[in-house]
Each structure stands twice: as structure tokens, then as C-alpha cells.
C-alpha positions as CSV (number, residue, x, y, z in Angstrom):
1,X,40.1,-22.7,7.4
2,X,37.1,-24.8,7.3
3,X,36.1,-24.1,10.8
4,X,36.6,-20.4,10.5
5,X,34.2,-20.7,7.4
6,X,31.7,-22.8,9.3
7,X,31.9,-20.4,12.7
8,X,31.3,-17.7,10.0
9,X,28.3,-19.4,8.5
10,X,27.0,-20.0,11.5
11,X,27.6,-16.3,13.5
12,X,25.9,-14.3,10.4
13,X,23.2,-16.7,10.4
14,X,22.6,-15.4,14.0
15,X,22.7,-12.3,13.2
16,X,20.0,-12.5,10.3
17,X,17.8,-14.7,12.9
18,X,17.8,-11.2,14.9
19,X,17.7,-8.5,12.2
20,X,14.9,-10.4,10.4
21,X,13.0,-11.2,13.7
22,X,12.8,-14.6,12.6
23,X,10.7,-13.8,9.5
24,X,12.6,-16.1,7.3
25,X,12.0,-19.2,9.0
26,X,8.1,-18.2,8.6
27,X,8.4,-17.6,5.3
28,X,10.4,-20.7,4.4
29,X,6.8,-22.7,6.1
30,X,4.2,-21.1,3.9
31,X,3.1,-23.1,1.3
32,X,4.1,-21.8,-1.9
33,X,6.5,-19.6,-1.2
34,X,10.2,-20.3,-2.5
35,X,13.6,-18.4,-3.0
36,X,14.1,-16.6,0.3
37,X,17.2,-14.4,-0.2
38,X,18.5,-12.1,2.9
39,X,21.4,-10.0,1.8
40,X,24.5,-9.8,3.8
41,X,25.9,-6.8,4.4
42,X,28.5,-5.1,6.6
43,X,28.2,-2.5,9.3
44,X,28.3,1.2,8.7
45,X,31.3,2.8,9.5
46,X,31.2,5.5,12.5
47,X,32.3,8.2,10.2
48,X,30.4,7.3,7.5
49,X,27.3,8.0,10.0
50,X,29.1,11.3,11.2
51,X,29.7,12.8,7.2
52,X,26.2,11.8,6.5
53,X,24.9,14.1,9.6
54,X,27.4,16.8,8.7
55,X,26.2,17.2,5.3
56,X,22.8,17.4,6.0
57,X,22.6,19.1,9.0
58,X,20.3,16.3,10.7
59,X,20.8,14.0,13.6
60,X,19.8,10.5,12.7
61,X,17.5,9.2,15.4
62,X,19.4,6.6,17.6
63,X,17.6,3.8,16.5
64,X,18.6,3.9,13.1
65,X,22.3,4.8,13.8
66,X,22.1,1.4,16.1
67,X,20.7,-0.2,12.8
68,X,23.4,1.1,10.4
69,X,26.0,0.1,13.1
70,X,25.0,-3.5,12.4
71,X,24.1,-3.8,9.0
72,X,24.8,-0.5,6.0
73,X,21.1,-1.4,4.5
74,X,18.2,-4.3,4.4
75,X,17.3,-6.3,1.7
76,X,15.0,-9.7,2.0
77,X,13.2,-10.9,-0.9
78,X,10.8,-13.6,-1.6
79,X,9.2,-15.1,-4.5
80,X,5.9,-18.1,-5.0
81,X,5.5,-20.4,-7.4
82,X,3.1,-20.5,-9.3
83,X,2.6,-23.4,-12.1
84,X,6.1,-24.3,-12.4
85,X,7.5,-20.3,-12.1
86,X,9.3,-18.1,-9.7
87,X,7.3,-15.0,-9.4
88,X,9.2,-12.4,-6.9
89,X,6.4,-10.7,-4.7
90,X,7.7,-9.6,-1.2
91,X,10.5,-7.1,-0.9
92,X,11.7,-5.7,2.0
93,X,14.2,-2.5,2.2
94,X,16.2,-0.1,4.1
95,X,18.7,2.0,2.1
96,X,22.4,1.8,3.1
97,X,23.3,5.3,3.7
98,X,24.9,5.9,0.6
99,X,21.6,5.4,-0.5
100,X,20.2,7.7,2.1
101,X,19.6,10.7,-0.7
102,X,17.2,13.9,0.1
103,X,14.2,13.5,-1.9
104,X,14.5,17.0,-2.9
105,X,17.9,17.5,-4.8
106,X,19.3,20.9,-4.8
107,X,18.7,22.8,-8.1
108,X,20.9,23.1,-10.9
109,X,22.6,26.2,-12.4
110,X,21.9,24.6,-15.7
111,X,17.8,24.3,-15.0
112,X,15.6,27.1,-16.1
113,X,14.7,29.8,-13.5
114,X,11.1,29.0,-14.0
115,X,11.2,25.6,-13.9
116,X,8.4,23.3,-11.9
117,X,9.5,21.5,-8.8
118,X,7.9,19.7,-6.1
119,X,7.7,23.1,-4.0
120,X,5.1,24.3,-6.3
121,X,2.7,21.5,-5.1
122,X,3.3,22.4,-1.3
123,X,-0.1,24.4,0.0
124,X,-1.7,24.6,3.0
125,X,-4.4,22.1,4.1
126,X,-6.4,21.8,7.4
127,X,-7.3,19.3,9.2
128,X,-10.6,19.3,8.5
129,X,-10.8,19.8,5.1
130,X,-8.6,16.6,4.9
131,X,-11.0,14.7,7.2
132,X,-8.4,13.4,9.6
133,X,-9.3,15.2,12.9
134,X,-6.2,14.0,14.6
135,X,-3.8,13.9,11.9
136,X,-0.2,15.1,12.9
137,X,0.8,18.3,10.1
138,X,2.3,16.7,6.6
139,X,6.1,17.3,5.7
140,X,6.1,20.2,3.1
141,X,8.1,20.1,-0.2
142,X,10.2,23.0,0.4
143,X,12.8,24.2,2.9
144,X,10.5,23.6,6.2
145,X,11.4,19.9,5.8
146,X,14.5,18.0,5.3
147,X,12.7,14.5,3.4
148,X,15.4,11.4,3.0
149,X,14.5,8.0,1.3
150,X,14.3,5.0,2.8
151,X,12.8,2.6,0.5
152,X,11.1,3.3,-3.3
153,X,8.8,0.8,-2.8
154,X,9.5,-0.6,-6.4
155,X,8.3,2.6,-7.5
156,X,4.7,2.8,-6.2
157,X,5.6,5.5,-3.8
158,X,8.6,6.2,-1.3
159,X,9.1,5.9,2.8
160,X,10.6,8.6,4.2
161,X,12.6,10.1,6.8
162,X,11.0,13.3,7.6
163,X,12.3,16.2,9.4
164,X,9.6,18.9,9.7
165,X,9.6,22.6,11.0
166,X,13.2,22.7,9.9
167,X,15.3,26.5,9.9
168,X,18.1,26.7,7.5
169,X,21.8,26.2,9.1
170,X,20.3,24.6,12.3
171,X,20.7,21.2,13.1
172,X,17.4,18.8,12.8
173,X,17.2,16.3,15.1
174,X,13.4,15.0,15.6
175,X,12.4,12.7,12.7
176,X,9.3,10.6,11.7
177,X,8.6,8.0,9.0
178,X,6.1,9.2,6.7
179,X,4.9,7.2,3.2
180,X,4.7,9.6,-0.1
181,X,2.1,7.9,-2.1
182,X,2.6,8.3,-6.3
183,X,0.0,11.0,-6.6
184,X,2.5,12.9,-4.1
185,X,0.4,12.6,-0.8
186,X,1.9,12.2,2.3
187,X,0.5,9.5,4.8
188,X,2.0,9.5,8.3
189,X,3.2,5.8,9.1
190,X,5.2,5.9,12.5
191,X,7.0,8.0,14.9
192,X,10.1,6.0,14.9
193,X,12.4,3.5,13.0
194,X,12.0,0.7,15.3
195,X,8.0,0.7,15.0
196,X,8.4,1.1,11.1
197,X,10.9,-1.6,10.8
198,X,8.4,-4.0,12.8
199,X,5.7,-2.7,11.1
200,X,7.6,-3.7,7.4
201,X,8.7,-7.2,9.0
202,X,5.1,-7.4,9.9
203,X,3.5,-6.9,6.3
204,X,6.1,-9.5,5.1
205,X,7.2,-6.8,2.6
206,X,4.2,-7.7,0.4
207,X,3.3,-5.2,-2.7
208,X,1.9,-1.7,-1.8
209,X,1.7,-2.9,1.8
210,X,2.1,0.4,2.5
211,X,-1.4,1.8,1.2
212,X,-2.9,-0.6,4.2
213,X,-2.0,2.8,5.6
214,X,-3.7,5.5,3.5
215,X,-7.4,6.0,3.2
216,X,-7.8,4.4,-0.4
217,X,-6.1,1.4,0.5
218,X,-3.7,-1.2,-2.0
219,X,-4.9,-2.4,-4.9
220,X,-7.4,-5.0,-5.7
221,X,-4.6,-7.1,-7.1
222,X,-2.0,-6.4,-3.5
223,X,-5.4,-7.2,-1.7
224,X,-5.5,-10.5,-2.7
225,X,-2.0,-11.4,-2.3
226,X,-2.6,-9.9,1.5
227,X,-5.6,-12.0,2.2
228,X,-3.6,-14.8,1.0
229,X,-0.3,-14.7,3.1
230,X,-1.5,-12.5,5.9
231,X,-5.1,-12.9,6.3
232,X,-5.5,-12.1,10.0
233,X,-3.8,-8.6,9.5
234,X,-5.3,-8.3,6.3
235,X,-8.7,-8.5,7.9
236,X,-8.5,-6.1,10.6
237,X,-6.8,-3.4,8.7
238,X,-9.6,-3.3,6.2
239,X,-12.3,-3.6,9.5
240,X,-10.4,-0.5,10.8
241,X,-10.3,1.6,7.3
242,X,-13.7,0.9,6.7
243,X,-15.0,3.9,7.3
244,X,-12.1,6.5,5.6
245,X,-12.4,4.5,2.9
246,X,-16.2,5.7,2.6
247,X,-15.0,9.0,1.7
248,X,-13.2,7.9,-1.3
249,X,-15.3,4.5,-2.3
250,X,-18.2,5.0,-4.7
251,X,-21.1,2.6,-2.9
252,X,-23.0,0.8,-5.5
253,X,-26.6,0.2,-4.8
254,X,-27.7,-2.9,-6.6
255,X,-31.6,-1.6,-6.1
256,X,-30.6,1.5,-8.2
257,X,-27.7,0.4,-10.6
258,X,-29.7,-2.4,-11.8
259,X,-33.6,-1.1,-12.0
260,X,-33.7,-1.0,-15.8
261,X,-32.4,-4.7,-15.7
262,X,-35.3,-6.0,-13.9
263,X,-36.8,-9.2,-15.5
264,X,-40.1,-8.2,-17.3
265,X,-43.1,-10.9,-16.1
266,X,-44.0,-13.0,-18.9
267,X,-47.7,-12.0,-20.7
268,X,-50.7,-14.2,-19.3
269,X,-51.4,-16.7,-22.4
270,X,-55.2,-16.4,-23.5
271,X,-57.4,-19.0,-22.2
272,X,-58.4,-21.3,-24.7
273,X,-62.0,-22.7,-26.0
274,X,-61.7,-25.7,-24.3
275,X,-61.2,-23.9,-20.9
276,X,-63.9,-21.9,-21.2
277,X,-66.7,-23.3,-22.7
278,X,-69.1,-21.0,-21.3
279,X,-67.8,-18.1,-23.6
280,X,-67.3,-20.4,-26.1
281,X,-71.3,-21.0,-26.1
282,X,-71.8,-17.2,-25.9
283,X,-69.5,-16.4,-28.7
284,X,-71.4,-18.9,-31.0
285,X,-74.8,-18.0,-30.2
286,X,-74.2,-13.9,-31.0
287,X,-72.4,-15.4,-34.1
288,X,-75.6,-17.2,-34.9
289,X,-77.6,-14.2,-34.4
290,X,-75.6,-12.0,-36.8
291,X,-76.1,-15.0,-39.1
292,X,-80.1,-14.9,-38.8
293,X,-80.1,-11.3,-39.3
294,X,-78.3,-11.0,-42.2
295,X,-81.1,-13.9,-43.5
């Protein structure tokens, strides 16, 4: 019993090592870092995959049906310590497929007929008037695109599963990851699963990792936890979203901003008697010729 236990142990630790690309060893090594928790889970069932397709009239691309065939779902989580306390930060995250929901739920009988949904926000927008020359066409809100949730982010946006130019009662079958940012943009992130599930294992699942992505970027605050764990990626995505982020950065001119603040030069101090004795002597002898005057 023992042994079955131990060949267990050591056959899901094998599997981890591949699912996780080895990211948990590398994390275990960084200084400050503690708590590194990889959740077990079983594989999808073939059916499962099948019922989910059925229902939703999509294909799921073959490298995520591979993924779901080996583990229903990905969690790995990480916290640092900092001065005595566990402070979770990283969070990685693929829902199971129970958990793979559309991000547009079908509409009640009970709702009112003019109530908002996210299909009022869809409109139209060029590229140009976006700025991104060579950006691929966003997913749209309404029946054009079939939108399931991968991860929620921890509720600063949500990555996607994005089927576009879909026609009702016909079966989608070409998908793309895509982030929805909170103020309901779309940001394309990769064309498959495999280069978005490298791309997460990459970022170490840090906060708002994916804003490294959009043309505003992450937070200050995610910025710095960046520098700090992944400092050579951090660095060269904010060399190559220099100049989006133009657009959307107010540039501060210190020359400008601060021209009122300018230090006024001190007044000259007047020169006393003793350093000028030659208008000294002038200012006493007109004082003693308004004296003899007056006589």
C-alpha cells in the first residue's frame, strides 16, 4: 500500500513537472517567495468534452481538448513574504470545463424587454481610428461571436475563448484567446491555447500580467511586482509598448509644469559706507553744503 502511495507521489509529481513546464521548481528558488501550491486534478472525461461542444455548437481547438484530456482545469498559486506574512500574489488559471461558461448568458424571460446588456456596447470601430494598423477585428458582444471564459483574472478583466464571424445553428470551429479588460475592451493575446498557456507560465501568473498586453499597460503597483520577479521580460515589454503607450500617457514637461516654481535670485544687499568711501565723501560734502546754505 505504501509503495502504491509512493509510485503515486511520485508519477503526479511528473506530471506537474510537465504541465507546469518546470515553473515550480523556479519559483521555489526566488528569494522570497513561499507557499507554492499546484492543484491536482483529474482528466476530463471524453464525453464531458463532446456535451460541452454539443451544447454550444463549437469545436474546441485540439490543443485544449489534449489539455482537458490530462488535467479538467489549472490552478498554481504563489505567495512572498513579506515581514513575517504570507501575501498571495501569483495566480495562474485555466477553467475546468464545467467552468467553461459563455460570457454572454442567454436572457431571461423574467428580465425586462428593454433591459441593457453587453450588446448595446458592441459598435463598429476601424482600424485606424483605434490606432492599431494591423490589429486582427475584436470579438463583438452579440450573436457574431460565441465568447467562453478561461480565467477572471481575480476580477480585473477576463481571458477568453473567442469564436468570431459565427452564424446561428452552425458549428464554430476557429478560436483565438482574446483578454476583456474591466472597462470592456478587447485586446487580442494569441492565436492558440498552447502560445497563451506559455505565455501565462511565462508571466509567472503575476497581477494584471495581462495589461503587459494592452496599450495602457498594468498598474503602477503590478509594475513593480514585475520588475521585481521578472525584470528581463518586464523590461522589454515596456521597451516595445513605448510608443502605444504615448497615445494614452500624459507627458509631463518639467520646463513647463514647474515655471512658476522657479527659485527667485536673492536681492543684491546695498553696499555699505565702508565699502565705498568715495560716495561716502560725496554724500557728506552736498550734506555740508545744504548745511552752509541754510546758514
Amino acid at each position: 500500500m505504501i509503495m502504491d502511495d509512493t509510485k503515486d507521489a511520485f508519477v503526479f509529481k511528473g506530471v506537474a513537472e510537465r504541465l507546469t513546464l518546470g515553473i515550480t521548481r523556479i519559483l521555489e528558488n526566488m528569494p522570497g517567495v513561499v507557499d507554492v501550491r499546484f492543484a491536482e486534478r483529474d482528466p476530463a472525461e471524453k464525453r464531458t468534452l463532446l456535451s460541452w461542444e454539443q451544447k454550444n455548437t463549437c469545436i474546441l481547438p485540439e490543443d485544449l481538448r489534449d489539455f482537458y484530456l490530462t488535467t479538467d482545469g489549472f490552478t498554481l498559486t504563489w505567495s512572498v513574504k513579506l515581514d513575517d506574512e504570507c501575501v498571495p500574489l501569483g495566480c495562474m488559471m485555466i477553467n475546468g470545463v464545467g467552468r467553461l461558461c459563455p460570457l454572454l448568458q442567454p436572457v431571461s424571460v423574467f428580465s425586462l424587454p428593454n433591459a441593457p446588456s453587453l450588446a448595446d456596447l458592441d459598435w463598429e470601430e476601424s482600424s485606424s481610428e483605434s490606432g492599431l494598423e494591423r490589429a486582427p477585428p475584436v470579438p463583438h458582444f452579440d450573436a457574431r461571436s460565441r465568447i467562453y471564459e478561461l480565467d477572471s483574472c481575480g476580477g480585473n478583466g477576463k481571458v477568453c475563448l473567442v469564436y468570431k464571424n459565427c452564424t446561428p445553428g452552425v458549428v464554430a470551429q476557429h478560436s483565438e484567446i482574446w483578454f476583456l479588460d474591466r472597462s470592456l475592451c478587447w485586446h487580442f493575446l494569441t492565436a492558440t491555447f498552447t502560445a497563451y498557456y506559455r505565455l501565462m507560465i511565462t508571466h509567472l501568473g503575476l497581477p494584471e500580467w495581462q495589461y503587459a498586453y494592452t496599450p495602457y499597460g498594468p498598474s503602477p503597483q503590478a509594475k513593480q511586482w514585475a520588475s521585481l520577479y521578472q525584470p528581463l521580460i518586464f523590461s522589454n515589454e515596456v521597451s516595445q509598448t513605448d510608443s502605444a503607450a504615448d497615445v494614452f500617457l500624459n507627458k509631463l514637461d518639467p520646463t513647463k509644469a514647474f515655471r512658476g516654481k522657479a527659485k527667485v535670485p536673492p536681492p543684491k544687499k546695498k553696499q555699505s559706507a565702508q565699502s565705498n568711501p568715495g560716495g561716502a565723501a560725496k554724500g557728506q560734502g552736498s550734506a555740508g553744503r545744504h548745511v552752509g546754505a541754510k546758514r
